[in-house]
C-alpha positions, -999 to 999 in steps of 0.1 A, spaced: 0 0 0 18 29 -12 11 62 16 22 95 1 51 115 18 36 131 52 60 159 65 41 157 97 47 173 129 71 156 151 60 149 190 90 161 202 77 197 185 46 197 212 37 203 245 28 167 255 7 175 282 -19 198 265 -28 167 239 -61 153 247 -62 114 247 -72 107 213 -40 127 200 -25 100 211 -11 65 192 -2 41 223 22 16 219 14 -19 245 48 -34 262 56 -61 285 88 -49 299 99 -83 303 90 -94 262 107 -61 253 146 -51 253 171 -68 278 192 -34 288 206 -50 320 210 -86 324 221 -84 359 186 -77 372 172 -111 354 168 -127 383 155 -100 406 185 -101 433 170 -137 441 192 -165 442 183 -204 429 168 -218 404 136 -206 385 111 -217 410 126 -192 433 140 -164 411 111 -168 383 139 -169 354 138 -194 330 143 -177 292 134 -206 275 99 -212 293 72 -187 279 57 -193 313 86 -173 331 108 -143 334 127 -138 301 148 -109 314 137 -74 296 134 -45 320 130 -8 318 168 4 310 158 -19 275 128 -4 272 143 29 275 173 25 250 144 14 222 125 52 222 136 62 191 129 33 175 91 36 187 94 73 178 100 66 141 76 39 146 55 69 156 38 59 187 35 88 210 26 72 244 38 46 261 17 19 283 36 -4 302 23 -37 316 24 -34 354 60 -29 370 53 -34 409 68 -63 430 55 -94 426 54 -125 438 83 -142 417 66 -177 409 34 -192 418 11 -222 414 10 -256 424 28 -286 415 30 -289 378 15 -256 377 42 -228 384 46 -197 368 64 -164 372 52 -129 376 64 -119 345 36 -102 335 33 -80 363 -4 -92 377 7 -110 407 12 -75 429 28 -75 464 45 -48 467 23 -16 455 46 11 463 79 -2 444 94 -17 410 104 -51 406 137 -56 406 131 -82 376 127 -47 359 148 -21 375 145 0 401 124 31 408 150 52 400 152 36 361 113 42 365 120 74 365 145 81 343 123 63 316 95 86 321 118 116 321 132 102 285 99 94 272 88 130 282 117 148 267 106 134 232 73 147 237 59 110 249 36 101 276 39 69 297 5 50 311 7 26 341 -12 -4 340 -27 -6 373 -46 -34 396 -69 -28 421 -89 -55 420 -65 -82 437 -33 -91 447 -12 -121 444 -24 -152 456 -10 -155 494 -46 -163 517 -53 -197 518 -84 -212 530 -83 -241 554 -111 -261 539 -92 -259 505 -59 -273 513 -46 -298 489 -77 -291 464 -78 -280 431 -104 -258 429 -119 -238 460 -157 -232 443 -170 -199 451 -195 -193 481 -220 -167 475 -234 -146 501 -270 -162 503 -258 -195 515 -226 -179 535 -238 -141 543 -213 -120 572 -231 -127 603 -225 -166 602 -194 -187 605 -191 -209 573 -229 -210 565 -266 -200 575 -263 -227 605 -232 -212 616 -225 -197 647 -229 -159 647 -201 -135 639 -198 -98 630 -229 -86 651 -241 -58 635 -227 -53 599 -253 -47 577 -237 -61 547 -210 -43 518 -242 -17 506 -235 -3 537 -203 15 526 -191 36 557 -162 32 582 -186 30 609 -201 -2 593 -172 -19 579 -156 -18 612 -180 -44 631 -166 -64 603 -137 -84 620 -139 -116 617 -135 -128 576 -150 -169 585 -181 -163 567 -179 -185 538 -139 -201 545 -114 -201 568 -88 -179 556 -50 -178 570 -21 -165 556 12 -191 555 36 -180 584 64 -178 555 41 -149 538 28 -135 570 43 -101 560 44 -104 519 28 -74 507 31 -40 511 15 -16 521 13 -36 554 -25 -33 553 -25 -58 530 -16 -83 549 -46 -83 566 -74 -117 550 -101 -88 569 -99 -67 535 -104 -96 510 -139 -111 504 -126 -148 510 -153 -163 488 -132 -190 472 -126 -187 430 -145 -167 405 -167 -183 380 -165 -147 364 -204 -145 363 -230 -127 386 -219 -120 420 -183 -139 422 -173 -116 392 -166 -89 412 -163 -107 445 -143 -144 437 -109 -142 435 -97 -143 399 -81 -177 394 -69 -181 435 -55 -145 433 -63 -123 467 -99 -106 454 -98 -70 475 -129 -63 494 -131 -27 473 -165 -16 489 -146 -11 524 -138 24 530 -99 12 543 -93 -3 508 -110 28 485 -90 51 506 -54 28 508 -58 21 467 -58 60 463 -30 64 482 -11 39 470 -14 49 429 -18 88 442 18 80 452 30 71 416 19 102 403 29 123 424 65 105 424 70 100 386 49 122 366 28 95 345 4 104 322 -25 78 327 -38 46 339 -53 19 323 -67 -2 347 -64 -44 346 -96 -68 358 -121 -35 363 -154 -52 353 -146 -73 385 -147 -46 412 -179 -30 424 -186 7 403 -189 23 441 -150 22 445 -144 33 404 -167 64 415 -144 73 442 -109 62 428 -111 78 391 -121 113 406 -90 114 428 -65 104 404 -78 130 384 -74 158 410 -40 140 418 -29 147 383 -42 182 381 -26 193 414 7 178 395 4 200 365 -10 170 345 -47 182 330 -51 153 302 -42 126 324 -62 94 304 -79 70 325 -92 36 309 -105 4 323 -102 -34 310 -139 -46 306 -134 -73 285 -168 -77 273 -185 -58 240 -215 -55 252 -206 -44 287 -180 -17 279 -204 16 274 -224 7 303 -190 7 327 -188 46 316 -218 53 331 -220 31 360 -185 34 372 -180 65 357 -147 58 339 -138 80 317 -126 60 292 -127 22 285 -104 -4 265 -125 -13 232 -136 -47 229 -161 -38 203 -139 -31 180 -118 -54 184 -144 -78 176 -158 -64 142 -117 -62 133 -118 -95 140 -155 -104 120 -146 -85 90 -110 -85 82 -100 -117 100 -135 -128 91 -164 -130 65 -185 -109 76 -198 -79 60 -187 -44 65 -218 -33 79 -205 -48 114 -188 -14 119 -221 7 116 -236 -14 142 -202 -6 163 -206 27 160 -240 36 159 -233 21 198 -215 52 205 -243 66 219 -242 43 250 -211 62 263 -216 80 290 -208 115 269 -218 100 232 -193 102 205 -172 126 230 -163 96 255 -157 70 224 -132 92 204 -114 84 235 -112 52 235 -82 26 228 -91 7 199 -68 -24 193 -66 -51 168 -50 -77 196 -36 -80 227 -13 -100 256 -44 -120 264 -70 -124 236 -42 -132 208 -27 -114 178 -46 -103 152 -23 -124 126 -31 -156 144 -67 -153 140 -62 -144 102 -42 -176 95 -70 -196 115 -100 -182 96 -87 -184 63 -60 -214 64 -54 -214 26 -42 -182 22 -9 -166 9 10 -151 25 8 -121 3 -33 -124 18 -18 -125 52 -1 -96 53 -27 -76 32 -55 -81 62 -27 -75 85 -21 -40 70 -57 -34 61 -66 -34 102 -38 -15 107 -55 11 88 -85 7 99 -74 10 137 -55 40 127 -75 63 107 -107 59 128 -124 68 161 -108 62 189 -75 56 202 -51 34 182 -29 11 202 1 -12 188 9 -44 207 47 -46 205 56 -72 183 25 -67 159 46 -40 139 74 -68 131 46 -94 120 43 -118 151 16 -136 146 14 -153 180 -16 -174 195 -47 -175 210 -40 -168 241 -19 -149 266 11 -172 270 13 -180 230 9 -143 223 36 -128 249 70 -134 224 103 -119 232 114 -93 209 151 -90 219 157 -124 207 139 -153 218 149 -185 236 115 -201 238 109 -229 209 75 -226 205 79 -186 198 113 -188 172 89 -218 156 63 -198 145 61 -179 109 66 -142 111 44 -120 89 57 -102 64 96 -113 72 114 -146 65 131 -139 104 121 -155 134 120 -144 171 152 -160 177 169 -131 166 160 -93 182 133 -83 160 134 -39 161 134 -39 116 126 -6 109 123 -19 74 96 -44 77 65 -35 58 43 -39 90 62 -11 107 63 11 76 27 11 74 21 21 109 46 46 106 33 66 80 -5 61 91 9 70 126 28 106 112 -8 107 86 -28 105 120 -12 133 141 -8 155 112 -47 155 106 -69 167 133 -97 150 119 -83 117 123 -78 124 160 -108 147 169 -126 150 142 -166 139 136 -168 104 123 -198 95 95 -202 66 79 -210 70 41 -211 30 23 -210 -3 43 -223 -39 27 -240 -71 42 -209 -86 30 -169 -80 24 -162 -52 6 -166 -19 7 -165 6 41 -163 44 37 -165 70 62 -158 107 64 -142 124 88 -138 164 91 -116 183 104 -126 199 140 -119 239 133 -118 238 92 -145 215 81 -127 199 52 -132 164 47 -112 137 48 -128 100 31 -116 68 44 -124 35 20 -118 2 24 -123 -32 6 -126 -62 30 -129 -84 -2 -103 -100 -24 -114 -86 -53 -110 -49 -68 -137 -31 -69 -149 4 -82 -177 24 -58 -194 57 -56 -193 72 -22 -212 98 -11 -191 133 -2 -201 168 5 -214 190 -22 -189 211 -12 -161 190 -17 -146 191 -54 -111 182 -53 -94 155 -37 -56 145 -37 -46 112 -20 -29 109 17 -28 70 11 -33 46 -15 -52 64 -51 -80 90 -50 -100 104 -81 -87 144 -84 -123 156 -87 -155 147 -77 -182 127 -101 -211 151 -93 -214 173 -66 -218 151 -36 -207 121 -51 -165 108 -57 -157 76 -77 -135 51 -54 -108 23 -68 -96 0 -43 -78 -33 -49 -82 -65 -34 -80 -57 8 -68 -19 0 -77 12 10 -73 50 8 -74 80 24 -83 112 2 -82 146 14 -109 170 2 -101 205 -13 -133 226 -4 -150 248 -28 -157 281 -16 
């Protein structure tokens, strides 16, 4: 796909702090997958063998050894690659390795928190923290901290699941507060009146957490997390294991890990101290927030408003809060409910996924977007919204493109690869790169098989796998500014910024089919008016359309891909797109 020349506006020419969110293009890292700058922190300062220090580099299921002096050396390379903020997986101390025999696994990932208040030394210190933040920031690029408030890592155990496999969850019906281990149990916690009750003066005739199990905490662990509130099994519901529907969704514990009793005042009031504490310290520029579909909206309505004010009082006034609700049809209604501001969207995702890496029609975006209107603010909240094509836990978009259509070139591959890329980039919301996607991995279909090393891979199933677009493998550090994947992002990135209507600009749909083919949208520019046209052809044959434009609109001249100079008729332009291509024409308004 051939983009014109862009002289666009370089991020390091901007005050970074007066974009808005949806100026943004984010790029998604797992420090560990990343850039290895400093081997001598691979362990974490813990001595043995993997089960204690987590480091295995040939296991996808443990640390591999990347850290934030790697992740720091590679900002110019995501510069060129023009990504203009930064969100890094979570970064706090965690518990190394857990899991049961035959099912260990590190904390590589950053999900397994006991330490809120510091960074793992698997990654660095705080210090390095900093000075990445600082770097990114002097280049004109924010940094987002992926956050967890939901749980910790798994240290309570439950005496009446001890040696089991699965500790099924017990809901508060058959186990409610004021009975030890059932209806028929002896009383306990006289006068709670239950978690709607959300005062201090309630939650503290709550002291005794033997409702539904027994909880303890191992004597080796007894003081494992920090802040040392933590440690206490009182500020954890102790319902035994999610089944991620109804009630245990936001009050199991999310595959054995520590669920946080977030509708007591203690635990609202020590989360926003604890990430209060990471702004005020290092500056960042946003959170997106892991598991949030799984607390209760109460503590979201309370926790987004002061990091907010945290951020203004630190000279930060875009600061970009998003949550992880991992459901479609759930997403809008978390805007409203818990009042995010923003949320991670699924939707999208999904009619990527149905259309490009699919056979569905094109008409699945107009159903997307006509659900913009569920946002708590309309249009206003979902322009602000990270839109992604794949991620560390659902899979890379390449992988499902090989499984849906297992006949296909190569040459095919890449094509739907490049055609989402534009899609995600030239449309609402908030475009966000997984690393690795702009160097073709294809990856799996789920978190482990999608979380490859990009500093050179010692895992076999990774360096296995066909690349996209590139005869390498992981084996070797894959940062090639010359793959086609990274070239196309590049220049849609730099087309992006340089065009306020592709990051703030009205979105309307103009042509969309009951089948693949053709997608067109306009979009216009926020102060001017002038129109840009998106097209698109989800189909592997070429076709030839006439898409609606406005009268006013006469001339066109192509950003990307091949535009007709004038318009047909007034109102109407004639569009040529090859087999999965796509253009982007800039209107010249008639006065």
């Amino acid at each position: 796909m051939a983009l014109a020349f862009l002289a666009a506006t370089p991020a390091t020419a901007q005050d970074y702090r007066a974009r808005v969110p949806q100026d943004e293009v984010i790029y998604f890292v797992l420090p560990d997958r990343f850039a290895n700058g400093d081997p001598a922190n691979d362990r974490g300062g813990l001595k043995g063998d993997r089960g204690t220090t987590g480091f295995d580099p040939a296991d996808a299921r443990y640390y591999h050894g990347g850290d934030l002096k790697g992740l720091a050396s590679k900002l110019p390379y995501l510069q060129k690659l023009g990504i203009t903020a930064i969100w890094v997986a979570p970064i706090f101390v965690n518990k190394p390795v857990q899991g049961g025999p035959g099912q260990q696994s590190a904390g590589y990932h950053g999900y397994w928190i006991t330490d809120f208040t510091h960074v793992d030394p698997h990654f660095g210190t705080d210090a390095e923290f900093k000075a990445l933040i600082d770097a990114a920031h002097a280049r004109g690029m924010k940094v987002y901290m992926d956050i967890v408030a939901n749980h910790t890592a798994d240290v309570i155990q439950y005496r009446e699941c001890v040696g089991a496999s699965a500790c099924p969850y017990r809901g508060k019906a058959d186990y409610p507060y004021q009975r030890r281990g059932g209806v028929n149990g002896a009383p306990i916690n006289p006068g709670f009146v239950g978690d709607a009750v959300q005062t201090a003066e309630n939650f503290a005739k709550l002291t005794d957490p033997g409702y539904a199990y027994t909880p303890f905490v191992p004597e080796a662990e007894k003081n494992a997390k920090f802040p040392a509130w933590l440690n206490d099994p009182i500020y954890y519901h102790n319902r035994g294991d999610s089944t991620f529907a109804g009630e245990s969704s936001t009050m199991g514990d999310f595959v054995g890990l520590d669920d946080l009793m977030t509708e007591n005042p203690r635990v609202v009031t020590g989360m926003i101290d604890i990430y209060g504490s990471w702004i005020d310290r290092f500056g960042v520029d946003g959170f997106r927030i892991d598991t949030a579909r799984h607390v209760n909206p109460e503590f979201w309505q309370a926790f987004v408003p002061a990091m907010l004010d945290r951020a203004h009082a630190k000279g930060i006034p875009n600061f970009h809060i998003f949550g992880e609700v991992a459901d479609p049809a759930a997403q809008a209604a978390h805007t409203i409910t818990a009042k995010f501001p923003s949320v991670l969207d699924f939707a999208f995702r999904q009619a990527l996924l149905d259309s490009v890496a699919g056979t569905k029609g094109t008409d699945v975006f107009e159903k997307l977007f006509d659900g913009d209107v569920l946002y708590a603010q309309g249009f206003d909240t979902a322009i602000t919204l990270p839109t992604f094509s794949g991620n560390h836990d659902n899979g890379r978009f390449a992988w499902f493109v090989r499984k849906a259509f297992p006949q296909a070139s190569e040459a095919e591959v890449l094509q739907r690869v490049l055609l989402s890329n534009a899609l995600l980039l030239t449309l609402r919301g908030v475009p966000t790169i997984y690393a690795g996607d702009e160097q073709g991995f294809a990856g799996g279909s789920n978190d482990v098989d999608a979380r490859e090393d990009q500093f050179g891979s010692k895992v076999a199933q990774y360096n296995a796998r066909k690349l996209v677009g590139s005869d390498a493998s992981t084996a070797t550090p894959r940062f090639d500014e010359a793959n086609p994947i990274f070239r196309e992002i590049a220049s849609l990135a730099r087309l992006r910024i340089a065009h306020p209507a592709l990051t703030r600009g009205r979105q309307l749909l103009r042509a969309r089919e009951d089948k693949p083919g053709l997608l067109a949208f306009s979009r216009f520019d926020p102060v001017t008016g002038a129109e840009l046209v998106l097209a698109f052809n989800t189909s592997t044959a070429a076709i030839t359309r006439q898409v609606e434009v406005e009268t006013r609109s006469a001339r066109f001249h192509p950003l990307a891909g091949s535009c007709a100079t004038t318009a047909s008729a007034p109102g109407s332009l004639s569009i040529t797109l090859p087999p999965l291509g796509y253009a982007v024409c800039a209107a010249e308004t008639q006065k």
